[in-house]
C-alpha positions in Angstrom: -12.7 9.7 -1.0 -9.3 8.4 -0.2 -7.6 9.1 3.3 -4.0 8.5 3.6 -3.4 10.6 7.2 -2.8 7.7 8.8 -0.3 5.5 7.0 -1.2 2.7 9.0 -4.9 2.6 7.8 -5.8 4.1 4.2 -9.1 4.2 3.8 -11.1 4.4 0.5 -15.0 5.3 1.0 -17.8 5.4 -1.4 -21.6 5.6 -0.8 -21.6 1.7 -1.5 -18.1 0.4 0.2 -15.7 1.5 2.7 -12.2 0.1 1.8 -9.2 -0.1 4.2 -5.5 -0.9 3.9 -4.5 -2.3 7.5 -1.3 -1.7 8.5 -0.4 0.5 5.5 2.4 -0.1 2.8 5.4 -1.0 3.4 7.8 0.7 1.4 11.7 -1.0 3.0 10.2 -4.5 1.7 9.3 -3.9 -1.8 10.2 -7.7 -3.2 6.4 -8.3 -2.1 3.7 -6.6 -1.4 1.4 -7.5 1.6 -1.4 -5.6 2.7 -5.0 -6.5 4.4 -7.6 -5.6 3.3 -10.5 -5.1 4.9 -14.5 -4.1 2.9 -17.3 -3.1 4.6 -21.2 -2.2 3.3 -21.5 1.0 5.1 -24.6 0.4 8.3 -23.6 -3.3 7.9 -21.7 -5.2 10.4 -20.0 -7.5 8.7 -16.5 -6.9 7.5 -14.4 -9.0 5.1 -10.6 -9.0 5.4 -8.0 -10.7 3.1 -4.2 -10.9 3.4 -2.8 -10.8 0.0 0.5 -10.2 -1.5 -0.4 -7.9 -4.8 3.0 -9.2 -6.4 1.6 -12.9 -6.3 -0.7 -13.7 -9.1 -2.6 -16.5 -7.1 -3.3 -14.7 -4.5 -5.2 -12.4 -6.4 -6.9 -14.4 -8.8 -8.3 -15.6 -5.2 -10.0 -12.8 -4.4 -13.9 -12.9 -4.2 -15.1 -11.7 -7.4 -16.3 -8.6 -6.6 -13.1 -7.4 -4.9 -11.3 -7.2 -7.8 
């Protein structure tokens, strides 16, 4: 299910992940793309977060494999 209320926090949730965009888009600097994401197991602790630029090619590729 995706929540966008807040647009500083969309989260995406699943029965296997729970997916949020920290700090939301921002829509007044559209020559890149930065977002951080953060991925969580739900009842798990430990949280990944990545700060990417989805218009840059590396930095995608760079993901961990299952992130993408």
């Amino acid at each position: 299910m995706l929540n966008t209320t807040n647009p500083n926090n969309y989260q995406y949730k699943t029965q296997y992940l729970k997916i949020h965009i920290l700090g939301g888009l921002k829509t007044n600097k559209l020559e890149t793309l930065r977002i951080t994401l953060s991925i969580q197991k739900p009842k798990s602790h430990n949280i990944l977060r990545h700060s990417i630029d989805l218009y840059n090619d590396n930095q995608t590729e760079k993901l961990p494999s299952g992130w993408r």
